[in-house]
KEVEXVEX-474160 format. One record per atom (N, C-alpha, C): residue in three letters; z, x, y. Coordinates in steps of 0.2 Angstrom, whole numbers, padded with zeros to 4 digits, always signed. Atoms other than C-alpha are relative to their C-alpha. Example, Ala and Ser with C-alpha at 12.3 -4.5 7.8 and 13.67 -1.06 7.14 Angstrom:
residues 2
ALA+0000+0004-0006ALA+0039+0062-0022ALA+0000+0004+0006SER-0001-0004-0006SER+0036+0068-0005SER+0003-0004+0005
END
This chain:
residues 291
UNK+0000+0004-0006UNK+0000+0000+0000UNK+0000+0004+0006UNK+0000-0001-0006UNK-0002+0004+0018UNK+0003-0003+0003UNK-0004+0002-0007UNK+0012+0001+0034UNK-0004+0001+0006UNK+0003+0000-0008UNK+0007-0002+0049UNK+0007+0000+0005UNK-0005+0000-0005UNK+0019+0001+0063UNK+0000+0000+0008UNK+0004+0001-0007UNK+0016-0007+0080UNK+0007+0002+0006UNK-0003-0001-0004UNK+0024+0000+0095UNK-0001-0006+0006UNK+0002+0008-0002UNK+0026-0020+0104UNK+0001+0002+0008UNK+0001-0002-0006UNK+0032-0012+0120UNK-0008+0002+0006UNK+0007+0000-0003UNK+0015-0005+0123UNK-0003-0003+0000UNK+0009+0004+0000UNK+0003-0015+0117UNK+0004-0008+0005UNK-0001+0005-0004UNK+0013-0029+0129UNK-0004+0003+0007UNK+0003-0003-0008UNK+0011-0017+0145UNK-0007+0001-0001UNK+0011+0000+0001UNK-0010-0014+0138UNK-0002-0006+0004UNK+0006+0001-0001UNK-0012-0029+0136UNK+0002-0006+0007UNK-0002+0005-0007UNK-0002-0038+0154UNK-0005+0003+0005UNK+0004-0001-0004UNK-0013-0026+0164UNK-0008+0000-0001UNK+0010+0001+0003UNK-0031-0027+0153UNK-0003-0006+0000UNK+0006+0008+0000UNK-0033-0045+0152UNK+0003-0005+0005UNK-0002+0005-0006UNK-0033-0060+0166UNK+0008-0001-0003UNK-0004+0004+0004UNK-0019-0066+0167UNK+0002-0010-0002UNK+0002+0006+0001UNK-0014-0084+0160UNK+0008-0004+0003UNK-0005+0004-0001UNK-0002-0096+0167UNK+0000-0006-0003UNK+0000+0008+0005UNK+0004-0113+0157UNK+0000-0004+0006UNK+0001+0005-0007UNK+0005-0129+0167UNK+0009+0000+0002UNK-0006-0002-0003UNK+0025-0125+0167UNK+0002+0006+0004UNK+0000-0004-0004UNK+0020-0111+0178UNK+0003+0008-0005UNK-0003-0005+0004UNK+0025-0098+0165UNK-0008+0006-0001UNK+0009-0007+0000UNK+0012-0079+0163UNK+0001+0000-0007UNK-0002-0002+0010UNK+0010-0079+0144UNK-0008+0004-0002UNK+0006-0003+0000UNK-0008-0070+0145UNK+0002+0006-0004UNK+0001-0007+0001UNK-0001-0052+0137UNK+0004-0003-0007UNK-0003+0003+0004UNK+0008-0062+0125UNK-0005-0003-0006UNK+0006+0004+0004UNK-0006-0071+0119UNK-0006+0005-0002UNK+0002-0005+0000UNK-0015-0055+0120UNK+0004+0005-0008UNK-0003-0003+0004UNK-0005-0045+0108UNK+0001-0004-0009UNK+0000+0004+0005UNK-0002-0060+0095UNK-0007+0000-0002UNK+0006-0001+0002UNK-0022-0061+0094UNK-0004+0007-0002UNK+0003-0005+0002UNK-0024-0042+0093UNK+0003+0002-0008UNK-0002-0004+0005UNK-0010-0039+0079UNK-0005-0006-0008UNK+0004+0004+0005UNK-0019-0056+0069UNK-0006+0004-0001UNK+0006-0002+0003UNK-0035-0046+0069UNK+0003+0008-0004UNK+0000-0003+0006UNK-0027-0033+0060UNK+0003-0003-0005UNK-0005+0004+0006UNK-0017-0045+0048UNK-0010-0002-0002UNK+0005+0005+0001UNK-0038-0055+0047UNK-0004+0007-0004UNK+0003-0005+0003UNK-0043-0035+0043UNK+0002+0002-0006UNK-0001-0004+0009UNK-0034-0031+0027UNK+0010+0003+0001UNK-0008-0002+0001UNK-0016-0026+0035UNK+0006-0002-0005UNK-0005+0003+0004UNK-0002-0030+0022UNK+0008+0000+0001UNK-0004-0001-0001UNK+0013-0024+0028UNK+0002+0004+0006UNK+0002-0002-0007UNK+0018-0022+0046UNK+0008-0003+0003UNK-0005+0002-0007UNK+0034-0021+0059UNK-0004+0003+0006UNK+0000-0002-0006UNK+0034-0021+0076UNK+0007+0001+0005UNK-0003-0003-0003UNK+0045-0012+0089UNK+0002-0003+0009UNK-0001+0001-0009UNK+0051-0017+0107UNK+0007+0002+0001UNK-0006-0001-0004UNK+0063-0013+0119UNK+0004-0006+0002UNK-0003+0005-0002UNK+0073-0029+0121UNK+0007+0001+0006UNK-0001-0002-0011UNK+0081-0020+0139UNK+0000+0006-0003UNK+0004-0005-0004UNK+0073-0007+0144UNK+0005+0007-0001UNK-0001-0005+0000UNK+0086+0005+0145UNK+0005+0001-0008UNK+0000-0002+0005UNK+0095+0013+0132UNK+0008+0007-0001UNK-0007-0005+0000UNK+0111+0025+0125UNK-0002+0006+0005UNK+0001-0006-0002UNK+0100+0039+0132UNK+0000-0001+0008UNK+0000+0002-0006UNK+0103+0031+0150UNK+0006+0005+0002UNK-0007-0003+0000UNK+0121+0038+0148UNK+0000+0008+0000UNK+0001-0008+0002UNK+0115+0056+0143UNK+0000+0002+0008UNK+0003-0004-0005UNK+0104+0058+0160UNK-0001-0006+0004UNK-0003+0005-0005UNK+0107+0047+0176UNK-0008+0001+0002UNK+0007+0003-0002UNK+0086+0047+0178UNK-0003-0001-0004UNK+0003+0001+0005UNK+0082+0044+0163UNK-0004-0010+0004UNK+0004+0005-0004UNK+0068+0028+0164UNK+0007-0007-0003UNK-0004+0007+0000UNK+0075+0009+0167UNK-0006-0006+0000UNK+0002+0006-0001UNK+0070-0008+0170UNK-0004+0000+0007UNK+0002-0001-0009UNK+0066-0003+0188UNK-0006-0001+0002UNK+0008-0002-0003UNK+0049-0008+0196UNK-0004-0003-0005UNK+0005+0006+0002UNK+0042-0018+0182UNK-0001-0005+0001UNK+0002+0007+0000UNK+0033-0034+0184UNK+0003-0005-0002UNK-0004+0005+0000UNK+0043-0048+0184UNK-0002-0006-0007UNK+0005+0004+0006UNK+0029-0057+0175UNK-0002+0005-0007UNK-0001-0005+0002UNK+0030-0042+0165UNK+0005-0001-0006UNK-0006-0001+0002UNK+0047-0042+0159UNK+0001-0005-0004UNK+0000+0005+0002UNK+0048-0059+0157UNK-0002-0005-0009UNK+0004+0003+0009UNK+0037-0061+0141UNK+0003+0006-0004UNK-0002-0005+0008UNK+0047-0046+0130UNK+0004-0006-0005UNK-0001+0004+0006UNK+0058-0059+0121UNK-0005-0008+0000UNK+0004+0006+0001UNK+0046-0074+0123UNK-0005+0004-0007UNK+0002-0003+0006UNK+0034-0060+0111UNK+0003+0001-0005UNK-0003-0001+0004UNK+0048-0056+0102UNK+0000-0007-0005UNK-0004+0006+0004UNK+0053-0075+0097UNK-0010-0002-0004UNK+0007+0002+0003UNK+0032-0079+0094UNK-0003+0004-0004UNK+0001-0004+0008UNK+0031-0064+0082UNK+0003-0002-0003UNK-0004+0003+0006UNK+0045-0071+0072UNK-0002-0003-0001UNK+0004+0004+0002UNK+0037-0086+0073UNK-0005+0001-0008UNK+0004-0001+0004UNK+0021-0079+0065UNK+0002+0001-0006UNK-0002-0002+0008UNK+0030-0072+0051UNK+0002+0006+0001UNK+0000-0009+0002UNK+0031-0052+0058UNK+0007+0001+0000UNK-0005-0002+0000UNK+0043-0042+0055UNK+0002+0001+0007UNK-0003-0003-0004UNK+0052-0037+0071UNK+0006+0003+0003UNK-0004-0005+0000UNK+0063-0023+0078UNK+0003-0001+0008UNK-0002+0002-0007UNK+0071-0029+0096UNK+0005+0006+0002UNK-0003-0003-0001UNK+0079-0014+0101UNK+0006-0001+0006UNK-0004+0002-0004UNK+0095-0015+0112UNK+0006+0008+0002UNK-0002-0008+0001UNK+0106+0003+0110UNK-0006+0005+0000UNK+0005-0004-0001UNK+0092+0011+0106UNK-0008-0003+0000UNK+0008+0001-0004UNK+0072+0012+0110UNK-0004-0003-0006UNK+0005+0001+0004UNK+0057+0005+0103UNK-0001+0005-0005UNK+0002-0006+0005UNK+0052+0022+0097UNK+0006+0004-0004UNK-0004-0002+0004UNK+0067+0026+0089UNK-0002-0004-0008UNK+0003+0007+0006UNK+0062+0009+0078UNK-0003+0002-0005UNK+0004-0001+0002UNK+0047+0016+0074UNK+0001+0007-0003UNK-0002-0010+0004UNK+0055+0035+0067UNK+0002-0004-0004UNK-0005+0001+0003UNK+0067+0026+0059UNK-0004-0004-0006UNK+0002+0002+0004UNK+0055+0014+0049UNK-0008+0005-0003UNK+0005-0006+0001UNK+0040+0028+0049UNK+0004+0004-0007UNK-0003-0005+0003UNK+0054+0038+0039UNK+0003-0004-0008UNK+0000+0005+0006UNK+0058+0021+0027UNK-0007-0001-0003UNK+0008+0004+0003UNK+0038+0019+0023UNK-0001+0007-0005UNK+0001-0007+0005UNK+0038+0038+0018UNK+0002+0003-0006UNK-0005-0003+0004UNK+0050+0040+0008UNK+0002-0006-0006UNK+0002+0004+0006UNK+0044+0024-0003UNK-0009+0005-0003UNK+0006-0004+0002UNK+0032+0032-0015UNK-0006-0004-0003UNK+0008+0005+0002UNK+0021+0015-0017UNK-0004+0001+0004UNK+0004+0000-0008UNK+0016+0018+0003UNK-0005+0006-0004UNK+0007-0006+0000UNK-0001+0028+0003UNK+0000+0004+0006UNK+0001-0002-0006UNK+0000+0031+0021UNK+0004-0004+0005UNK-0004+0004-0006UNK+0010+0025+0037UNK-0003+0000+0004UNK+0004-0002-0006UNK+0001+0022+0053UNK+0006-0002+0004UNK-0005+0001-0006UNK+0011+0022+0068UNK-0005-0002+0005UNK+0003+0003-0006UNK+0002+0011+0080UNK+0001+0003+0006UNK-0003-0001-0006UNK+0005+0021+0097UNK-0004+0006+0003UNK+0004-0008-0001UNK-0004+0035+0107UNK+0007+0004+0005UNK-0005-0005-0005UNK+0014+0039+0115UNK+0001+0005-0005UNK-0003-0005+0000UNK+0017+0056+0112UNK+0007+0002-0002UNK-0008-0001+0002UNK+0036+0056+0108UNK-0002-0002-0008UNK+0000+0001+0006UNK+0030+0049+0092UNK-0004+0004-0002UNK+0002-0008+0006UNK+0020+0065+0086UNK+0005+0003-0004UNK-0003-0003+0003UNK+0036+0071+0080UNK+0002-0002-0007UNK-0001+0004+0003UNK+0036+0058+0068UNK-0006+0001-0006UNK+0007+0000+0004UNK+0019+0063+0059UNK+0003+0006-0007UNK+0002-0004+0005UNK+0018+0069+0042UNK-0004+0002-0006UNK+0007-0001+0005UNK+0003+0078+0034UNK-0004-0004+0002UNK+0005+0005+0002UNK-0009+0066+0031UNK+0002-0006+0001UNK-0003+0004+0002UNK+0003+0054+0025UNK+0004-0005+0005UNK-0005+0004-0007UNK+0013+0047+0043UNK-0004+0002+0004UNK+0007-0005-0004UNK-0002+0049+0055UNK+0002-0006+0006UNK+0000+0002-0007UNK-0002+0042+0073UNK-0007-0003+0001UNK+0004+0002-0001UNK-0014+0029+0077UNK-0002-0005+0007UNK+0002+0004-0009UNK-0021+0024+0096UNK-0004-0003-0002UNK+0004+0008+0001UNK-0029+0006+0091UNK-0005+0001+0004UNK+0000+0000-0004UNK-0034+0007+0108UNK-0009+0004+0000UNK+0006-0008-0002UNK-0047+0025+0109UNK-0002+0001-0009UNK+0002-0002+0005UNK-0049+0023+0089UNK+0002+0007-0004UNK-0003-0006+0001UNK-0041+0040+0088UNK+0008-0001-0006UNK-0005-0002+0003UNK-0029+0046+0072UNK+0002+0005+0001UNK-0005-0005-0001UNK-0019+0058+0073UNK+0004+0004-0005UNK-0006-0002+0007UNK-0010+0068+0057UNK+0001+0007+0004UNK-0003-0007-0003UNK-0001+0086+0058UNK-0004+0004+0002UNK+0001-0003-0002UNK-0014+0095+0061UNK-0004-0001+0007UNK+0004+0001-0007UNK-0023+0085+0075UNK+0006+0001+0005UNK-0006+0000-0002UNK-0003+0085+0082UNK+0000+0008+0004UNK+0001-0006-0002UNK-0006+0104+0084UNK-0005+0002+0003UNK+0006-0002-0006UNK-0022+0104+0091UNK-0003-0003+0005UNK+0001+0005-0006UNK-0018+0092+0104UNK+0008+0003+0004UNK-0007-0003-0004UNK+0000+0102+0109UNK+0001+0006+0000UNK-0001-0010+0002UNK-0001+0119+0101UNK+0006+0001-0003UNK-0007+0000+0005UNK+0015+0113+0089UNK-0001-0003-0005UNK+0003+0003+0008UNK+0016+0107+0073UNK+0006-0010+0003UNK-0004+0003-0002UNK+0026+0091+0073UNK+0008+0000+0003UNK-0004-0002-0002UNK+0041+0095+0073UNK+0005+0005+0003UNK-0001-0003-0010UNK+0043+0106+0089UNK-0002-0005+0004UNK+0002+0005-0004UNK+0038+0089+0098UNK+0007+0000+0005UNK-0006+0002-0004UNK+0056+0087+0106UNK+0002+0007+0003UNK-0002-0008-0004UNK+0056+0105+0110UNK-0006+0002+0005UNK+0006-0002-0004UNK+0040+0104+0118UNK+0001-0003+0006UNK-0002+0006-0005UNK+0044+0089+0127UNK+0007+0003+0004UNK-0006-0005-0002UNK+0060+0097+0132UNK+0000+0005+0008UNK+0001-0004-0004UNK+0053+0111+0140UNK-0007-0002+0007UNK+0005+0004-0005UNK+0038+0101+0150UNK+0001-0003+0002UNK-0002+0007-0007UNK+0045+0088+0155UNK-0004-0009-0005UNK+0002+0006+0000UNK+0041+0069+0153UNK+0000-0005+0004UNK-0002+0002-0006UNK+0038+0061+0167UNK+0002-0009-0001UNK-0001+0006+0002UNK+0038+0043+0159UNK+0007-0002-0003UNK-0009-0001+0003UNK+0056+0047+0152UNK+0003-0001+0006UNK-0005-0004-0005UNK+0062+0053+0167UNK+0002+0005+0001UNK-0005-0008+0002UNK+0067+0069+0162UNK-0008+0008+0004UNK+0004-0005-0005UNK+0058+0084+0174UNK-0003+0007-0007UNK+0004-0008+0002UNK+0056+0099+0161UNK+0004+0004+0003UNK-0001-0007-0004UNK+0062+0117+0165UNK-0005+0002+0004UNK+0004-0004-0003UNK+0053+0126+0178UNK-0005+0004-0001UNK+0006-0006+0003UNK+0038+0137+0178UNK-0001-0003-0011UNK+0002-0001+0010UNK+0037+0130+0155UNK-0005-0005+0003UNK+0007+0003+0001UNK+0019+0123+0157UNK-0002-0001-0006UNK+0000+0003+0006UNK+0012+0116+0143UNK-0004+0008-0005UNK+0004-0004+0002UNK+0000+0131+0139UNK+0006+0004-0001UNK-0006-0006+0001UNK+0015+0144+0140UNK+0004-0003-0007UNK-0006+0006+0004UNK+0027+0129+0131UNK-0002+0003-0007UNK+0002-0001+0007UNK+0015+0129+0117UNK-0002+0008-0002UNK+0001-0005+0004UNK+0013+0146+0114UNK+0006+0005-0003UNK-0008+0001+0001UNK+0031+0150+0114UNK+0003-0002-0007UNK-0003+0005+0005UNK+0036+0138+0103UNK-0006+0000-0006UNK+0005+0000+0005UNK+0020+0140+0090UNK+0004+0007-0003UNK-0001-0005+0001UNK+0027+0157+0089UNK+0007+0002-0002UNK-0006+0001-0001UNK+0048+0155+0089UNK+0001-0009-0002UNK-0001+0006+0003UNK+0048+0136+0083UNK+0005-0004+0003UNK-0006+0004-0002UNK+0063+0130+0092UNK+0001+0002+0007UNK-0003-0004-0003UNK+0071+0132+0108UNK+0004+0007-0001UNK-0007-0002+0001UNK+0088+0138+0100UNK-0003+0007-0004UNK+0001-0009+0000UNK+0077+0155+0093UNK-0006+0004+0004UNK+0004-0005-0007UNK+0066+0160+0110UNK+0005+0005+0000UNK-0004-0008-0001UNK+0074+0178+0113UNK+0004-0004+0008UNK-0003+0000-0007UNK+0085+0177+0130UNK-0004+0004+0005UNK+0003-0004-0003UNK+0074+0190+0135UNK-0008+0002+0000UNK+0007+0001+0000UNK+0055+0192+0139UNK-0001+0006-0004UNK+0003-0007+0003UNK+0056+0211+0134UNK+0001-0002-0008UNK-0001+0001+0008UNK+0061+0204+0115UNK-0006-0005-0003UNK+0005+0003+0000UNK+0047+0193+0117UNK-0005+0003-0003UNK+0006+0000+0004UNK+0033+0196+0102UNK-0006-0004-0001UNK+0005+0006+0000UNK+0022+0184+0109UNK-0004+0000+0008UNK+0001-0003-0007UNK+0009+0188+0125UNK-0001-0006+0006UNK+0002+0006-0005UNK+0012+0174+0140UNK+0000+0003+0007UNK+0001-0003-0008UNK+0008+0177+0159UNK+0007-0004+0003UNK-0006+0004-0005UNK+0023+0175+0168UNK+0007+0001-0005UNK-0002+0000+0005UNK+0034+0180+0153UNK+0007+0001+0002UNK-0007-0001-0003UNK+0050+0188+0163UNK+0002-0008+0006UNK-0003+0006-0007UNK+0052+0171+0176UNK+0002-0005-0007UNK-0001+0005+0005UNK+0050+0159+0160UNK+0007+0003-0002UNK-0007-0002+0003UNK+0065+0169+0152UNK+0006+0000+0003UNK-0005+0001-0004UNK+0075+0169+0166UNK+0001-0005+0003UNK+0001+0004+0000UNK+0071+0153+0169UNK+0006-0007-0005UNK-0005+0002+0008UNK+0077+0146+0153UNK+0006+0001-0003UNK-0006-0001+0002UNK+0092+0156+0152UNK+0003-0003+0004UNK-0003+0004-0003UNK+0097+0149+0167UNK+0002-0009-0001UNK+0000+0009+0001UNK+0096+0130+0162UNK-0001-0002-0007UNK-0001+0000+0008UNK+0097+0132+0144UNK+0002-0006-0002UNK-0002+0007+0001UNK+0109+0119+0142UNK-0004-0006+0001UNK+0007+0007-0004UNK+0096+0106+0153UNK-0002+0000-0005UNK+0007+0001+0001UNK+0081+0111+0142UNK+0004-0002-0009UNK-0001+0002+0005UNK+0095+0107+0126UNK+0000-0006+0001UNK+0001+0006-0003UNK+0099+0091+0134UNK-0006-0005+0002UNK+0007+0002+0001UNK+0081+0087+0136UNK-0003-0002-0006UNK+0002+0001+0005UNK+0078+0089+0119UNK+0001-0006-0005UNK-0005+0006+0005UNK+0092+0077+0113UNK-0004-0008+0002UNK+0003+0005-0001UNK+0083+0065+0124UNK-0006-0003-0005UNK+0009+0002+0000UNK+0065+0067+0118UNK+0002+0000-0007UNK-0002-0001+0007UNK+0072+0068+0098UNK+0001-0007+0000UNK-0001+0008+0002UNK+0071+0050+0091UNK+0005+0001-0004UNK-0005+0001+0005UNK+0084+0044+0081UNK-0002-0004-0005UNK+0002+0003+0007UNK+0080+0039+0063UNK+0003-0003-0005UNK-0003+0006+0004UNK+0094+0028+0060UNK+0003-0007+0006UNK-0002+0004-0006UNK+0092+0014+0072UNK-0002-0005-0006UNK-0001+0008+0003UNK+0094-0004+0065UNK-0006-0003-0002UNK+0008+0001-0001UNK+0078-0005+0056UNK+0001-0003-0008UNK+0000+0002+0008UNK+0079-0016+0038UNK-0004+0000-0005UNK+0004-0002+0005UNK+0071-0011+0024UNK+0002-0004-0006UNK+0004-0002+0003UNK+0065-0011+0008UNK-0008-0001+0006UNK+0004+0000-0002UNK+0047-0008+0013UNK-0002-0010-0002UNK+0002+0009+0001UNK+0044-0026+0005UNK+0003-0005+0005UNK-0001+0004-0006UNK+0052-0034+0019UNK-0006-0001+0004UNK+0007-0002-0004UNK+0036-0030+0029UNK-0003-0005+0000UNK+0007+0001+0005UNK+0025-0039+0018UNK-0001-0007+0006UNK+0002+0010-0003UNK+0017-0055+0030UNK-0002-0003-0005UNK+0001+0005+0003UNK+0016-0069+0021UNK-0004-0007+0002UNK+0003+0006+0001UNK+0009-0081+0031UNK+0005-0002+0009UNK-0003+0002-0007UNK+0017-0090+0050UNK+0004-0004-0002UNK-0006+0006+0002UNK+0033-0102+0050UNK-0003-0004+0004UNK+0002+0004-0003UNK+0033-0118+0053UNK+0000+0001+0006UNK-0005-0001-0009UNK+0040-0113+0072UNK-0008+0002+0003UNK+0007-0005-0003UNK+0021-0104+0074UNK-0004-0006+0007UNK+0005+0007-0002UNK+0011-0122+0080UNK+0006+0000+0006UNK-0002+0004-0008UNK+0025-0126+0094UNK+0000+0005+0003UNK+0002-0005-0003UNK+0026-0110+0099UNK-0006+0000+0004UNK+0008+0000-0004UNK+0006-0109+0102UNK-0001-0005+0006UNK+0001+0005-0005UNK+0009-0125+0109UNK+0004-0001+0008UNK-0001-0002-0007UNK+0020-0118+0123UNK-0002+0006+0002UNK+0003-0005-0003UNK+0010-0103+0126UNK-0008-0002+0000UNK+0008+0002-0004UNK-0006-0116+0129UNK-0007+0002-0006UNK+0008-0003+0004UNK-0018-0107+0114UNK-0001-0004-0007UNK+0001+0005+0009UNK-0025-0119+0099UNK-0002+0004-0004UNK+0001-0004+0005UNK-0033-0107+0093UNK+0004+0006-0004UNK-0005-0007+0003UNK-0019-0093+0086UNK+0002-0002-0005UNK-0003+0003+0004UNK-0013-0107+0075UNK-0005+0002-0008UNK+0005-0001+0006UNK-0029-0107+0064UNK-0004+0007-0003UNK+0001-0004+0002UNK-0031-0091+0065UNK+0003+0004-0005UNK-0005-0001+0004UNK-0015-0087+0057UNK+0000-0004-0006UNK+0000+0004+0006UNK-0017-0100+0043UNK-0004+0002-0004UNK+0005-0006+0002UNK-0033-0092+0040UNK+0001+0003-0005UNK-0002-0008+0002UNK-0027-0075+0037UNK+0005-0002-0007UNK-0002+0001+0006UNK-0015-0083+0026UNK-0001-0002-0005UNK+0002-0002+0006UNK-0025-0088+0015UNK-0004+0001-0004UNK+0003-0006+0000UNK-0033-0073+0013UNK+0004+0004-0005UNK-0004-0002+0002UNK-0017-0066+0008UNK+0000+0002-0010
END
């Protein structure tokens, strides 16, 4: 079998800015909503068999506490916001699995069920539905691969390396050192990504970079500032990493057989019916039986 693992935060944000939006006649935006329940049906209509999906059910998160600019609820769209538990309750509907994060993040969801799919030995392959970056550290081999829906692009270990200059698991360290500007979190100084990744391809961790450029067996321009750099804020750039490191025991329920769609509840039809669309009901029926 195949897992599919959808990252629901993002494909809500794709798809509230990529398609009109739609208002009910009780004034409500359910346009991204209705958008994301028609895009996850065309992979259930494709052959998906077994599938969660991941949000952020408020925005912020344990890691807010770590770092007082870590990202928030701040600045997003109202009409935005609005719809994460209205998708939430209309996934359940459907039948999906769904991971509502509240302590922790979407993307920890998605490690933590990513690490459940791999370590069933009937799964073929796990896709991680996501083109976010913090989930490259999650990729393994062939077998846990990253997949942007979106640009059609996979991703496995070694396109992870040929898109970072790390293998996966320096993600958090890479991230660390760079920065994240969508996290909140700035990066050490002078570590650019070309420097980051050559470093770290070369020493694999922070915690075994030398203290000292002269110990350094690896040739980077700017070699003495970077290590004086990094000495100085060492602490920061481990603190950064705790940030960018998922956690792969977030409240995600397994067996993989939980996944399995079987089909929409009866709760599907009033749902569609308060989000205005006839058509999603018959789609979902459809599919079901296909199954």
């Amino acid at each position: 079998m195949e897992v599919h693992l959808i990252d629901g935060t993002y494909e809500l944000f794709r798809h509230f800015y990529a398609v009109p939006p739609v208002r009910t006649a009780a004034g409500d935006e359910v346009g991204a909503t209705r958008g994301v329940l028609g895009s996850l049906l065309g992979m259930l209509e494709g052959g998906a068999t077994h599938l969660g999906v991941a949000t952020d059910h408020v925005i912020e998160s344990f890691r807010n506490d770590l770092w007082p600019g870590y990202k928030t609820g701040d600045g997003i769209d109202p009409p935005l916001l609005e719809q994460f538990p209205l998708l939430e309750d209309a996934l359940r509907a459907m039948g999906v699995t769904v991971w509502a994060m509240v302590e922790h993040e979407a993307d920890d969801a998605l490690a933590t069920a990513a690490r459940i799919g791999a370590a069933d030995d009937r799964v073929e392959r796990v896709f991680i539905c996501t083109p976010d970056k913090d989930l490259a550290q999650s990729v393994v081999g062939t077998r846990v691969v990253q997949l942007d829906r979106m640009r059609r692009e996979l991703r496995d270990a070694d396109g992870v390396r040929a898109r970072f200059g790390v293998p996966p698991e320096a993600i958090p360290d890479y991230l660390a050192l760079v920065g994240d500007a969508a996290d909140g979190y700035p990066g050490i100084p002078r570590w650019g990504a070309k420097s980051t990744a050559a470093v770290l391809a070369r020493y694999g961790s922070i915690d075994a970079i030398p203290a000292k450029a002269a110990d350094w067996d690896v040739a980077v321009r700017g070699a003495a500032a970077l290590a004086s750099m990094l000495d100085e804020q060492r602490d920061l750039a481990l603190l950064f990493r705790d940030l960018a490191r998922l956690r792969t025991d977030s409240p995600v329920e397994g067996p993989v057989d939980r996944w399995r769609w079987t089909g929409p509840t009866d709760a599907f039809e009033a749902i569609c019916r308060q989000l205005e669309d006839e058509i999603l009901p018959a789609r979902a029926a459809s599919a079901a039986r296909g199954r």
